[in-house]
py3Dmol code that shows the C-alpha trace and the ligand (Angstrom):
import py3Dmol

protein = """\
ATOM      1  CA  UNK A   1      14.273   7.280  -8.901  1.00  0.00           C
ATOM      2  CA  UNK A   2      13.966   3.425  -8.312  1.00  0.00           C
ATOM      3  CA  UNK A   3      14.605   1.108 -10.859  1.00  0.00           C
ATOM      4  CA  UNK A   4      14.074  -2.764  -9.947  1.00  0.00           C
ATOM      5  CA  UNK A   5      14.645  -5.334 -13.274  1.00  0.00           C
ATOM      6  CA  UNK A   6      13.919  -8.671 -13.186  1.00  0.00           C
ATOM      7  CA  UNK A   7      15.478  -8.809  -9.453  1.00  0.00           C
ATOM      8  CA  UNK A   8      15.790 -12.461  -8.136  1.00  0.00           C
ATOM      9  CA  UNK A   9      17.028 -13.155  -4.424  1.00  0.00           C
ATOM     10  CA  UNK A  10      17.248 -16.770  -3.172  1.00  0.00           C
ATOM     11  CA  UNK A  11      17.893 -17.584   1.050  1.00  0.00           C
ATOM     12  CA  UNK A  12      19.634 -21.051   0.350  1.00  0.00           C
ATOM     13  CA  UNK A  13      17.704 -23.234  -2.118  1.00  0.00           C
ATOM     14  CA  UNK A  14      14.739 -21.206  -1.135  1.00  0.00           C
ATOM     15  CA  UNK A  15      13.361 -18.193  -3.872  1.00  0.00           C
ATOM     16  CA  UNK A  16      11.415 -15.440  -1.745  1.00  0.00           C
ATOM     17  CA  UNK A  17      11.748 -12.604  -4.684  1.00  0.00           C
ATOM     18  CA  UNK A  18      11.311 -14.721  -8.371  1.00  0.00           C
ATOM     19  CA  UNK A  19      12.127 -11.677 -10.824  1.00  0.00           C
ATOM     20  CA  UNK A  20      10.380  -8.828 -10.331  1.00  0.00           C
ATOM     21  CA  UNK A  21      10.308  -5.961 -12.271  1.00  0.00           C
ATOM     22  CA  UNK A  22       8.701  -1.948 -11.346  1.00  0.00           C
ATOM     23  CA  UNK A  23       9.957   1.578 -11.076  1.00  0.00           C
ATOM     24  CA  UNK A  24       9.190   4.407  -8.620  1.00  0.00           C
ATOM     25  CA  UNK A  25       8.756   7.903 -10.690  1.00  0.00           C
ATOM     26  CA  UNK A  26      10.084  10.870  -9.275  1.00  0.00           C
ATOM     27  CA  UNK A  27       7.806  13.019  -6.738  1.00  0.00           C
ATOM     28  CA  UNK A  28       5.535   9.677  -6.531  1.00  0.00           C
ATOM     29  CA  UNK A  29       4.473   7.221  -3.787  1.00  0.00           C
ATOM     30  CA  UNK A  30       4.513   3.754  -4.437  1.00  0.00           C
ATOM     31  CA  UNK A  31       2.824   1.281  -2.620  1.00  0.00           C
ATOM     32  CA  UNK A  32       4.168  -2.480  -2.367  1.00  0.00           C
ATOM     33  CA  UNK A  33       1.549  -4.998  -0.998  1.00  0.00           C
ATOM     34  CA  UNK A  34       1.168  -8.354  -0.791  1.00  0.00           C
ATOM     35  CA  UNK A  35       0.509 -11.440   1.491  1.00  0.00           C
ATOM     36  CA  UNK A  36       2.761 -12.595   4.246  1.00  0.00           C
ATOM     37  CA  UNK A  37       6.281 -13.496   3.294  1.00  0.00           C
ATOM     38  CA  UNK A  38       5.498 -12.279  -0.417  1.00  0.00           C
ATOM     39  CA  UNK A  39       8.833 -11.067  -0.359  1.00  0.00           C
ATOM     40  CA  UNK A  40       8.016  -7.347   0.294  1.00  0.00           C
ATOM     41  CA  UNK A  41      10.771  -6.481   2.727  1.00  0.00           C
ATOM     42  CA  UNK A  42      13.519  -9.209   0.843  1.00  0.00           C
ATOM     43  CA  UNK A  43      12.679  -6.149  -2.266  1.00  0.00           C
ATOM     44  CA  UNK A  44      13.011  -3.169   0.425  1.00  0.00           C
ATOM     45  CA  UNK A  45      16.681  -4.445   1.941  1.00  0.00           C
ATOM     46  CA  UNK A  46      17.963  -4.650  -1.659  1.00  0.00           C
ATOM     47  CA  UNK A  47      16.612  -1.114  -2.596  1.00  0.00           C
ATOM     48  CA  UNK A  48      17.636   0.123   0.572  1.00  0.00           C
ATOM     49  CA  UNK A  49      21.421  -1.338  -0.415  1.00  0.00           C
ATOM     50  CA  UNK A  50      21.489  -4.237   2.684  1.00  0.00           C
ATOM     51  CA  UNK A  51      21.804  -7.079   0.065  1.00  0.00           C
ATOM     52  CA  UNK A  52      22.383  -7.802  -3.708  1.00  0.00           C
ATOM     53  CA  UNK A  53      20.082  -9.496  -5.959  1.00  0.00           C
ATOM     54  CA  UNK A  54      20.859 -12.925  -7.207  1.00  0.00           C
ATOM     55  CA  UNK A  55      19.992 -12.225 -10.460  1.00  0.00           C
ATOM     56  CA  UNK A  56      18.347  -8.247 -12.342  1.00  0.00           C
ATOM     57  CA  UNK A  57      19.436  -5.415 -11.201  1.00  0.00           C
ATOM     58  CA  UNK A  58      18.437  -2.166  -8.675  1.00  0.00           C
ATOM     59  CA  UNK A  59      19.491   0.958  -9.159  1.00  0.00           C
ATOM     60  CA  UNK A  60      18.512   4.024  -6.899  1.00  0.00           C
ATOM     61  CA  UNK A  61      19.322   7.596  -8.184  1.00  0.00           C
ATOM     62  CA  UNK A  62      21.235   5.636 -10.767  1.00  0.00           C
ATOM     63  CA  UNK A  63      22.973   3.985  -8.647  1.00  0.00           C
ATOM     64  CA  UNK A  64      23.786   0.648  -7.891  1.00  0.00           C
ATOM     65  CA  UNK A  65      22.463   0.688  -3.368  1.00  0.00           C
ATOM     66  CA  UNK A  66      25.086  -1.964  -3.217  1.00  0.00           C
ATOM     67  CA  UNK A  67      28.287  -0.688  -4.513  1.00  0.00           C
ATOM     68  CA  UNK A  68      27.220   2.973  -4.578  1.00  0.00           C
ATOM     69  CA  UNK A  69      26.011   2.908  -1.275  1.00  0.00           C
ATOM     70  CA  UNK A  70      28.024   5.880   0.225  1.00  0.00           C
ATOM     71  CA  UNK A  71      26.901   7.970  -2.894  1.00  0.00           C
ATOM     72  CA  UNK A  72      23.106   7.594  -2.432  1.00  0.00           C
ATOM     73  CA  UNK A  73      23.623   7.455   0.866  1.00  0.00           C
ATOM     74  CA  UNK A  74      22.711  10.779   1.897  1.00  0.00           C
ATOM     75  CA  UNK A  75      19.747  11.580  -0.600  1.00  0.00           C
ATOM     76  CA  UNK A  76      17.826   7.971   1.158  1.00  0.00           C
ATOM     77  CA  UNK A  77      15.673   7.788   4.064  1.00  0.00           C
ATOM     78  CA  UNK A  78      15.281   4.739   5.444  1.00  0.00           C
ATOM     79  CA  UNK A  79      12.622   3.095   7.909  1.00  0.00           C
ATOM     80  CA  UNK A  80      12.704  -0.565   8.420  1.00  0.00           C
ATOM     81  CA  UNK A  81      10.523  -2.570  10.473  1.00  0.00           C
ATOM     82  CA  UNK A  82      12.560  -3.683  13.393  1.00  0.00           C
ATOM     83  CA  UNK A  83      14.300  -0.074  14.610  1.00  0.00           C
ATOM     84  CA  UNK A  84      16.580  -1.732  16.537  1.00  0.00           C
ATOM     85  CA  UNK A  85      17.329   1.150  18.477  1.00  0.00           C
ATOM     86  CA  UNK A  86      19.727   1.452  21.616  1.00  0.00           C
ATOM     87  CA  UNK A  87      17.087   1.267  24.685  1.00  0.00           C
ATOM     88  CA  UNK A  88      18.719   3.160  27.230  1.00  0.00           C
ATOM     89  CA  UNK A  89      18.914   6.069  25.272  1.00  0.00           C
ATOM     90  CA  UNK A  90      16.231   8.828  25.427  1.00  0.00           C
ATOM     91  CA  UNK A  91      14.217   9.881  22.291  1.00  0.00           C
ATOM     92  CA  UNK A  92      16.158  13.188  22.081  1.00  0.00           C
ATOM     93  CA  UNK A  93      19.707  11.292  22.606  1.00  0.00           C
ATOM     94  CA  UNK A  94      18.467   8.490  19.979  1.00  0.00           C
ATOM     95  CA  UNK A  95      17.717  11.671  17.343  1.00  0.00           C
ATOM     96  CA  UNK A  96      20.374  13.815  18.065  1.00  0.00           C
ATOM     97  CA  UNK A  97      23.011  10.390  17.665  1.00  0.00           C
ATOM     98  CA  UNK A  98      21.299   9.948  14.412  1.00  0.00           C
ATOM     99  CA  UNK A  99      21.679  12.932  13.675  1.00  0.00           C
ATOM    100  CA  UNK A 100      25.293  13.348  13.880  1.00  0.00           C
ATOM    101  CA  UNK A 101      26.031  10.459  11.050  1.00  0.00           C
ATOM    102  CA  UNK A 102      23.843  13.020   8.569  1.00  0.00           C
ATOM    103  CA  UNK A 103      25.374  15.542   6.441  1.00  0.00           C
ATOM    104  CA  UNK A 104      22.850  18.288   6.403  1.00  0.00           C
ATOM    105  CA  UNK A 105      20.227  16.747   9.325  1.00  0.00           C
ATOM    106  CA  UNK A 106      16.839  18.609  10.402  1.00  0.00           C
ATOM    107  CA  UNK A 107      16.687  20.014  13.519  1.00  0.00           C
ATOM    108  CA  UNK A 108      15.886  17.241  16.493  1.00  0.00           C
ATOM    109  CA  UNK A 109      12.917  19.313  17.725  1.00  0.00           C
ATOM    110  CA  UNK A 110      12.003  19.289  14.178  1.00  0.00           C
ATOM    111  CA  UNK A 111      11.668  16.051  13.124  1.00  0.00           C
ATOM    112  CA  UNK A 112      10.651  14.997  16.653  1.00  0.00           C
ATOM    113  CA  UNK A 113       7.737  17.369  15.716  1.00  0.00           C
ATOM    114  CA  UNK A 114       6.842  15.706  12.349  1.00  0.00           C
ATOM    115  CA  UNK A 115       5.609  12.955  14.658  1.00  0.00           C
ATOM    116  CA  UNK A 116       4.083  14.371  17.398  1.00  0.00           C
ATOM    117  CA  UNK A 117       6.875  13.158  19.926  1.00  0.00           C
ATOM    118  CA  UNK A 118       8.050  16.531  21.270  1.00  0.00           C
ATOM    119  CA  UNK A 119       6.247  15.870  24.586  1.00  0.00           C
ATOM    120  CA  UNK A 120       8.206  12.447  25.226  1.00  0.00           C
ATOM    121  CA  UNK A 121      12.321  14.102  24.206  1.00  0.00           C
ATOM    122  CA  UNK A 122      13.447  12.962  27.803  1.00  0.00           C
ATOM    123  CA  UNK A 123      11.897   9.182  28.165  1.00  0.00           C
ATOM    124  CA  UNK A 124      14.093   6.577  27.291  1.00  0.00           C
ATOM    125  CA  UNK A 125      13.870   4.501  24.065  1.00  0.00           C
ATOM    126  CA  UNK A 126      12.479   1.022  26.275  1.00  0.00           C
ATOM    127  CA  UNK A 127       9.808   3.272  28.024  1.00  0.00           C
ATOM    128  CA  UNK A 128       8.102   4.063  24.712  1.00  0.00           C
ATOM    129  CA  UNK A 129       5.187   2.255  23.360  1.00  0.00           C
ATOM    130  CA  UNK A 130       5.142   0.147  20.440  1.00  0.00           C
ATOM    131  CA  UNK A 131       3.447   3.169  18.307  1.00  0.00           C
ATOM    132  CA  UNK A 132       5.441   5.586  19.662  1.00  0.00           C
ATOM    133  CA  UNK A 133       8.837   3.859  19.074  1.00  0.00           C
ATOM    134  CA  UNK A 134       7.301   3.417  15.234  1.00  0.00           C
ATOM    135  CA  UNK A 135       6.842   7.135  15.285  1.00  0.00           C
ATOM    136  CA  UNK A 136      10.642   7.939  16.689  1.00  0.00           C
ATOM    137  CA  UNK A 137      11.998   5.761  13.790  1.00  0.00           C
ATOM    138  CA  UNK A 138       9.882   7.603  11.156  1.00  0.00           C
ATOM    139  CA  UNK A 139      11.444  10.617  12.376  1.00  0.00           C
ATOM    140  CA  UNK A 140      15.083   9.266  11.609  1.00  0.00           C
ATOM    141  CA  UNK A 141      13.875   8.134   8.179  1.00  0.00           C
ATOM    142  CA  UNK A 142      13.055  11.705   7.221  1.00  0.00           C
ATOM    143  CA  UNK A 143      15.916  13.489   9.555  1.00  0.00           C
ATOM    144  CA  UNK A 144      18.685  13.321   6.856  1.00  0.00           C
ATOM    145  CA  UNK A 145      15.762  15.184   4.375  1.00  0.00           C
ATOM    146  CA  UNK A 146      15.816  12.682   1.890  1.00  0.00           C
ATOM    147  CA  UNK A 147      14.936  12.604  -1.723  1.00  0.00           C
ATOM    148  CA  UNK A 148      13.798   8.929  -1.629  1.00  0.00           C
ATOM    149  CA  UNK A 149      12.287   7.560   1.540  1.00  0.00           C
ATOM    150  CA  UNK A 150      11.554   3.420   1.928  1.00  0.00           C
ATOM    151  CA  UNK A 151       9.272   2.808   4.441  1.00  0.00           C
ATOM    152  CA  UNK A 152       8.524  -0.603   5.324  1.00  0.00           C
ATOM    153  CA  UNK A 153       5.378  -1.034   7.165  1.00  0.00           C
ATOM    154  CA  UNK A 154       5.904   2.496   8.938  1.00  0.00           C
ATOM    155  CA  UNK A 155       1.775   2.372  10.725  1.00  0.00           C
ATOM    156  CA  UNK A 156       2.123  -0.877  12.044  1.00  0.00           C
ATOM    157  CA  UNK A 157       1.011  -0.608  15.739  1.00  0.00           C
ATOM    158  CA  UNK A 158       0.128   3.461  15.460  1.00  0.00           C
ATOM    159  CA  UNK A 159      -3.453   4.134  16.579  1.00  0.00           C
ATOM    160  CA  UNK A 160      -5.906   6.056  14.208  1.00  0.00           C
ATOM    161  CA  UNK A 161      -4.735   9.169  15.134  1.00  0.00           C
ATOM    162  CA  UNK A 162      -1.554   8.660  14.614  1.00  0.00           C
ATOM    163  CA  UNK A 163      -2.085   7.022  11.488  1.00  0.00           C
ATOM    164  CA  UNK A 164      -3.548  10.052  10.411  1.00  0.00           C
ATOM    165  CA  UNK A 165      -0.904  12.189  11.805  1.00  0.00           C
ATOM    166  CA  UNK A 166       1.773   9.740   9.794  1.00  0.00           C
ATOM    167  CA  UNK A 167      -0.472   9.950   6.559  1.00  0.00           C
ATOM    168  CA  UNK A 168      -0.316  14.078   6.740  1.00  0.00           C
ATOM    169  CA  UNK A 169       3.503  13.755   7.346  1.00  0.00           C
ATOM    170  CA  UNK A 170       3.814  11.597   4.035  1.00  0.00           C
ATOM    171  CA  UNK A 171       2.038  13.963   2.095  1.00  0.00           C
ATOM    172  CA  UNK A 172       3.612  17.087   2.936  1.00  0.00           C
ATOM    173  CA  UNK A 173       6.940  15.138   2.092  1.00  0.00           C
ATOM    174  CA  UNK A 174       5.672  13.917  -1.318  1.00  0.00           C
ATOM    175  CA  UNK A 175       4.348  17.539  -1.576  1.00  0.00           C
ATOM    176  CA  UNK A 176       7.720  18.756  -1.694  1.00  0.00           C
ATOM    177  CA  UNK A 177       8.679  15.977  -3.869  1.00  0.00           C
ATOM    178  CA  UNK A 178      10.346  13.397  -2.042  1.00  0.00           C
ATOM    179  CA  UNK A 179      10.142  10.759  -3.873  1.00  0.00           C
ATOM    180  CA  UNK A 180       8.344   6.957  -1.356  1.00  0.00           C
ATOM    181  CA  UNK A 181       8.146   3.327  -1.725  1.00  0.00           C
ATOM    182  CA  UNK A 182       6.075   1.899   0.948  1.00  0.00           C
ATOM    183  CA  UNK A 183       4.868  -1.507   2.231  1.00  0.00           C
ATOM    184  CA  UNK A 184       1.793  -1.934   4.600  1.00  0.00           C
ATOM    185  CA  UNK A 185      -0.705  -4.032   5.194  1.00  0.00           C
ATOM    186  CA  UNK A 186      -3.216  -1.367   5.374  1.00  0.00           C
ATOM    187  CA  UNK A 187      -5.272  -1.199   2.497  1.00  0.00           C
ATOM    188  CA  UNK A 188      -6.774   1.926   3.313  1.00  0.00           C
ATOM    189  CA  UNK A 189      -3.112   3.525   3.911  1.00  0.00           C
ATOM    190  CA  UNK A 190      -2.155   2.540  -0.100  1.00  0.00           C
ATOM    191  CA  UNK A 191      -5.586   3.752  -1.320  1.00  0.00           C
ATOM    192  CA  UNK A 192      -5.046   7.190   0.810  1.00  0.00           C
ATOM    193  CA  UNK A 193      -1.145   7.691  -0.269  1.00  0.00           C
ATOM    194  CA  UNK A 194       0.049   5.822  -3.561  1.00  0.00           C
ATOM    195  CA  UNK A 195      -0.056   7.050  -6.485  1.00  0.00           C
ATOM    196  CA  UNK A 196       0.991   3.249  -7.918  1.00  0.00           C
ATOM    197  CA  UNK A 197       0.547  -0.158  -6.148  1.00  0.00           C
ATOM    198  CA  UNK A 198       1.909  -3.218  -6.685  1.00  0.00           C
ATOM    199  CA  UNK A 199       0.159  -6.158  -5.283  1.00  0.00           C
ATOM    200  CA  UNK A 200       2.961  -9.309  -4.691  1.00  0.00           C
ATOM    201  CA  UNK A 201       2.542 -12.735  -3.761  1.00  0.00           C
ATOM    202  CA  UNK A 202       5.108 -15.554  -3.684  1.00  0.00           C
ATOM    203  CA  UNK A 203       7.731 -13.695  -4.717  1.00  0.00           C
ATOM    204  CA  UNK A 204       6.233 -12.494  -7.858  1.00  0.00           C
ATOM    205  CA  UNK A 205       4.517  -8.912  -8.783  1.00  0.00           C
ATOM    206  CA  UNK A 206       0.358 -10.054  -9.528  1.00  0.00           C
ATOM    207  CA  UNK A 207      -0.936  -7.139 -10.696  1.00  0.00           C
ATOM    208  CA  UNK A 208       0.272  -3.512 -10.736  1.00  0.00           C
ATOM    209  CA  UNK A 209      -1.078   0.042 -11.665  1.00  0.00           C
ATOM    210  CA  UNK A 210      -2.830   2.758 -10.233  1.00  0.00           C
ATOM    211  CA  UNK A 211      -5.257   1.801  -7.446  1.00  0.00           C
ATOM    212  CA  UNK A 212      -8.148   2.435  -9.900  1.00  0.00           C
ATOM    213  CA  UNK A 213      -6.769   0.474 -12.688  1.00  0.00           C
ATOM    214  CA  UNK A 214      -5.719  -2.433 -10.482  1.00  0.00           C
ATOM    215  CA  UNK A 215      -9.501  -2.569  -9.093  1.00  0.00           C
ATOM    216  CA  UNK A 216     -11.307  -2.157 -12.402  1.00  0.00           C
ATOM    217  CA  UNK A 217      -9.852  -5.082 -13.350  1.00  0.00           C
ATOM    218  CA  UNK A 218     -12.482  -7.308 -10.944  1.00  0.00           C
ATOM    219  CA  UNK A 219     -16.230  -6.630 -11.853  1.00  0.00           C
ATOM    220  CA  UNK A 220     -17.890  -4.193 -10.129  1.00  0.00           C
ATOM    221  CA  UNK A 221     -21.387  -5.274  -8.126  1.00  0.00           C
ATOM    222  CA  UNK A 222     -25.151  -4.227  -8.276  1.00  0.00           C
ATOM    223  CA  UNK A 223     -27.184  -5.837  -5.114  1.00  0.00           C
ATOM    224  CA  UNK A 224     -30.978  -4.995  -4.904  1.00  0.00           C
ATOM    225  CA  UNK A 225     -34.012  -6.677  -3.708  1.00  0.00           C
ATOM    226  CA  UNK A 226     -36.389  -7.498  -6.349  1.00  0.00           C
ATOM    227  CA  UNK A 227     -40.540  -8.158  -5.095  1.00  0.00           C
ATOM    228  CA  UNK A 228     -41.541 -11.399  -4.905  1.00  0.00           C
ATOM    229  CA  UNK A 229     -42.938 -12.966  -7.839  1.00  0.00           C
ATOM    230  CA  UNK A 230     -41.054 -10.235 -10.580  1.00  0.00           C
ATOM    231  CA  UNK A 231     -38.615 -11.987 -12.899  1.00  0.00           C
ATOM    232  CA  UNK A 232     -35.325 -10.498 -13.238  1.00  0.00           C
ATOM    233  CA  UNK A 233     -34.925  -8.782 -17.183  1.00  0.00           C
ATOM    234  CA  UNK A 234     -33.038 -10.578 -19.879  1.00  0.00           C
ATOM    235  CA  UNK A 235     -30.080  -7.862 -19.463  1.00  0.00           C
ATOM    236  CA  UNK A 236     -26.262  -9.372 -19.447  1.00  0.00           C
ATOM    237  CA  UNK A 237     -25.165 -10.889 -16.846  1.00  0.00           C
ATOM    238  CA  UNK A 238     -28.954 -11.522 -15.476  1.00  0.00           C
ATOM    239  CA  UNK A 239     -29.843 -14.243 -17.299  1.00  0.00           C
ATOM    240  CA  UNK A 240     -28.780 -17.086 -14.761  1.00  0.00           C
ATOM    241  CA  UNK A 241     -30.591 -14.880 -11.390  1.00  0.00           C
ATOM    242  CA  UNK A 242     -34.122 -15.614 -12.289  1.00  0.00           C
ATOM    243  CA  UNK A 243     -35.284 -15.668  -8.400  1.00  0.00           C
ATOM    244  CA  UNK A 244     -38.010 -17.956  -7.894  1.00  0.00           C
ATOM    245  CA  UNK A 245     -41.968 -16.638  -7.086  1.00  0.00           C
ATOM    246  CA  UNK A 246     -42.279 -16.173  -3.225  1.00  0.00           C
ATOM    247  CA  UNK A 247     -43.609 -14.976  -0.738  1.00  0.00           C
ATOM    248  CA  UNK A 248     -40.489 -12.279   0.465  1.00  0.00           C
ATOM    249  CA  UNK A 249     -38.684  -9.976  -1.745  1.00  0.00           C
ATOM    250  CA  UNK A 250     -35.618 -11.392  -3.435  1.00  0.00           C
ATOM    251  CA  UNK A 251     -31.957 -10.531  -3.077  1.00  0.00           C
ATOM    252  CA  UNK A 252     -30.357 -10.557  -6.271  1.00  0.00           C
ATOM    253  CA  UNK A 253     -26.561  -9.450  -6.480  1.00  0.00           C
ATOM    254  CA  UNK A 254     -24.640  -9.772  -9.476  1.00  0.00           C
ATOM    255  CA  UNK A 255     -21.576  -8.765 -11.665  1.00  0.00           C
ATOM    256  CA  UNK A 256     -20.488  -6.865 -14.330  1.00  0.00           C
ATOM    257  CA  UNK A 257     -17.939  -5.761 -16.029  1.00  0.00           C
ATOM    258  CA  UNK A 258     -19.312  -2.214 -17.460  1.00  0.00           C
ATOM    259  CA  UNK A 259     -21.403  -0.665 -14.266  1.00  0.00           C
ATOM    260  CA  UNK A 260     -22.765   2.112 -16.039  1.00  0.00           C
ATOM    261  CA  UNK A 261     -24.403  -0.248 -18.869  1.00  0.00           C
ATOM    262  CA  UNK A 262     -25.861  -2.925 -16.724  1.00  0.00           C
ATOM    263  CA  UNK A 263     -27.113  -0.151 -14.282  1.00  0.00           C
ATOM    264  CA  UNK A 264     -27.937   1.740 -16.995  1.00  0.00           C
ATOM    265  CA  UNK A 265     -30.196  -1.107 -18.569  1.00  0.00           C
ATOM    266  CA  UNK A 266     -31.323  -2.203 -15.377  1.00  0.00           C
ATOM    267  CA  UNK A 267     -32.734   1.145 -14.150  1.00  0.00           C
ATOM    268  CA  UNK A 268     -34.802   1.545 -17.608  1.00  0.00           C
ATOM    269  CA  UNK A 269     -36.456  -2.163 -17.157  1.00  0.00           C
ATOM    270  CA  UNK A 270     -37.377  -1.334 -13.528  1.00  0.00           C
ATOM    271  CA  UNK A 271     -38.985   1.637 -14.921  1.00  0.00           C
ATOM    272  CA  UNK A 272     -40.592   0.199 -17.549  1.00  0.00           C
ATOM    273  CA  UNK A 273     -41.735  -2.562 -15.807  1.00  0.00           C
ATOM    274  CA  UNK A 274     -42.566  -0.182 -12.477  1.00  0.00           C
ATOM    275  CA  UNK A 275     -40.788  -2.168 -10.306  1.00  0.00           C
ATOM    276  CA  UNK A 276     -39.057  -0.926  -7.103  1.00  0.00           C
ATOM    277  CA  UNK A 277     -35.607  -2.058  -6.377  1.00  0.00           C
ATOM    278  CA  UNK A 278     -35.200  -1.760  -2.591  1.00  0.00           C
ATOM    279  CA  UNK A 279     -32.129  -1.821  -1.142  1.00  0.00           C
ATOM    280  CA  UNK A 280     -30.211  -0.413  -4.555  1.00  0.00           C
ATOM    281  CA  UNK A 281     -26.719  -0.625  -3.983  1.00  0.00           C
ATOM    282  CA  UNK A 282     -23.672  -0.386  -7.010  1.00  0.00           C
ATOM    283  CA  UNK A 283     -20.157  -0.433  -6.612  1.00  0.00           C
ATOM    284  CA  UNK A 284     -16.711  -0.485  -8.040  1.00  0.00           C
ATOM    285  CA  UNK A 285     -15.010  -3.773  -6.626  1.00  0.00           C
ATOM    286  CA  UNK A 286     -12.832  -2.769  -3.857  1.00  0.00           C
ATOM    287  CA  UNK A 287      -8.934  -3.070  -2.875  1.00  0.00           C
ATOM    288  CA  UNK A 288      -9.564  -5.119  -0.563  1.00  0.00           C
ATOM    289  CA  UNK A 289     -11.724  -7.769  -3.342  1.00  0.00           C
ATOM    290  CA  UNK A 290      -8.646  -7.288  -5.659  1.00  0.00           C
ATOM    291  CA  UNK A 291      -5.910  -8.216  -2.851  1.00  0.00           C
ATOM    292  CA  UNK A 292      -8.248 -10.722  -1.856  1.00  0.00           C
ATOM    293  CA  UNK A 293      -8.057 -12.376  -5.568  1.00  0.00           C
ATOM    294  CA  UNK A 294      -4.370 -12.136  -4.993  1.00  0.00           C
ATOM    295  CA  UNK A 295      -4.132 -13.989  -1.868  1.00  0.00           C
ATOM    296  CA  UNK A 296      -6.177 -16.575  -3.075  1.00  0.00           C
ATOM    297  CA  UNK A 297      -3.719 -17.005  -6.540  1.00  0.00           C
ATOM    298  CA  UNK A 298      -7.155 -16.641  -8.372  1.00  0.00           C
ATOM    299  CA  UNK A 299      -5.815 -15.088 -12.176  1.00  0.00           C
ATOM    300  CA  UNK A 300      -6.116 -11.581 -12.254  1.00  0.00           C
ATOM    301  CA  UNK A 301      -7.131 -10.276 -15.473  1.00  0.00           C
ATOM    302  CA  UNK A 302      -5.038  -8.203 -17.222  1.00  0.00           C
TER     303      UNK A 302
END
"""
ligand_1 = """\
31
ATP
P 5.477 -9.826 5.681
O 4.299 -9.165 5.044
O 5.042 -11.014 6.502
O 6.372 -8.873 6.410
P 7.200 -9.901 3.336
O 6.383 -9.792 2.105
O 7.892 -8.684 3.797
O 6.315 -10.524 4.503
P 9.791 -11.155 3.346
O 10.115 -10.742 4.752
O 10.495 -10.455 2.245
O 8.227 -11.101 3.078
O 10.060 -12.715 3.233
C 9.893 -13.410 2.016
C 10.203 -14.863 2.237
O 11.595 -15.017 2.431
C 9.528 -15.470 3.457
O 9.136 -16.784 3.147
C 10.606 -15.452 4.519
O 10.424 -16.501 5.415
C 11.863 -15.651 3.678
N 13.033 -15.002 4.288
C 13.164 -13.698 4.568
N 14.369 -13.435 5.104
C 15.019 -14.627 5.157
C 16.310 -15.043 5.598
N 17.179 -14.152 6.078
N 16.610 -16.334 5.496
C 15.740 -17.241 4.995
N 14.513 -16.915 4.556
C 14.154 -15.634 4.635
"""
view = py3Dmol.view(width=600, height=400)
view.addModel(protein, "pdb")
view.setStyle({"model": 0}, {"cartoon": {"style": "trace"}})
view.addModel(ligand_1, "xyz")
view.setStyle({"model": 1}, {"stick": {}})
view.zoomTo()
view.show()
């Protein structure tokens, strides 16, 4: 449904988007994160038809956003992250305006219901909060019942239960296979939604995949405490944590690679040996460890 190849886009002599390459599948949510001014929103606006790459190409439906905007036109939703909505209009004047520039538009009541903003249709556009303003322009996005939907940073400023509320929205779209590219700064919104993430920074695409496939590629982490005075087992990975004799237990934490084989090895020497580890704690790394990595330009594996 999205195709982006190689894209480039310079402002001046300065390169925000250094040719980046993904797709979106049809009927799937993908997630684009990164740091601040990775070039996230530069990648949206050319999707979304507001710009042309300098160098690669995007198509959309097959299209080129671009040239073919009027053709795609209809079949996109798009949320950006400044509204820029008319103030003195109220929420039910702002929807039903946007409404009239759609072909085959949902009901105002409707969408105004998607996000919970039936109860303020008469206050004017200035009046709203920050969150609810967020919500009103989510409820454009998806007015026109669009087969692709960009969203670019659509929870910023919602509270949790609106978050929530936005999250259930998203999924009963994708459920009827509208197809989403979405940026946020949320971790826990890409882990919840996307089917594929892309993790940018400077302009370039770091590491991509699955959420699961992007985090196995950092080692997962055992923590335990060990009794003082027991020396840690020659497993892999162990070798180096040899805590010294003392008086209080001993945290050891450590990395590996393949959890299930260090734990694995680990839990047979503790029983061997009839030692207790306290505190026993194993885990994948996390989303938040992999963007982390990112940010810090550390080389992901691949
Ligand atoms: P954020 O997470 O902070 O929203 P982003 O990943 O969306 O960031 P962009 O807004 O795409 O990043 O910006 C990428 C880079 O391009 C930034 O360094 C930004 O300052 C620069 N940039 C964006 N728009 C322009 C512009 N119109 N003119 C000059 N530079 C720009």
């Amino acid at each position: 449904m999205i195709e982006v190849e190689s894209v480039r886009r310079r402002y001046g002599g300065f390169e925000a988007v250094k040719g980046i390459s993904f797709e979106v599948r049809s009927g799937e949510l993908f997630a684009l994160l990164g740091t601040n001014g990775a070039g996230k929103t530069t990648t949206m606006d050319l999707i979304a038809g507001f710009g042309r790459p300098d160098g690669g190409s995007v198509r959309v439906l097959g299209c080129d956003p671009y040239t073919e905007r009027s053709s795609i036109r209809p079949r996109l939703g798009i949320m950006l992250q400044e509204g820029g909505l008319p103030p003195d209009l109220t929420v039910t004047e702002s929807a039903a305006m946007w409404a009239g520039t759609l072909t085959d538009p949902r009901p105002v009541a409707e969408a105004l219901e998607m996000v919970q903003l039936r109860h303020r249709e008469q206050v004017f556009v200035r009046q709203l909060s920050g969150g609810e303003r967020r919500r009103l322009d989510l409820a454009l996005a998806v007015m026109g019942r669009p087969s692709v939907l960009l969203l670019d940073e659509p929870t910023t400023g919602l509270d949790p239960e609106s978050r929530r509320n936005a999250w259930q929205m998203v999924r009963g779209l994708l459920a009827g296979g509208v197809t989403v590219l979405l940026t946020t700064h949320y971790l826990d919104e890409a882990q919840e939604l996307a089917d594929r993430i892309a993790i940018m920074h400077d302009g370039e695409i770091v590491t991509s995949g699955s959420t699961a496939e992007v985090v196995a590629r950092h080692p997962a982490r055992i923590s335990f405490h060990l009794p003082a005075g027991v020396r840690l087992p020659d497993l892999p990975g162990l070798q180096d944590q040899v805590p010294e004799p003392g008086v209080r237990a001993e945290h050891v934490a450590l990395r590996t690679r393949d959890l299930q084989l260090t734990l694995t090895e680990l839990l047979i020497w503790a029983r061997r040996h009839d030692v207790e580890l306290a505190g026993l704690d194993a885990r994948q790394a996390s989303l938040e460890e992999a963007f982390l990595a990112v940010a810090d330009t550390e080389k992901v594996p691949s």
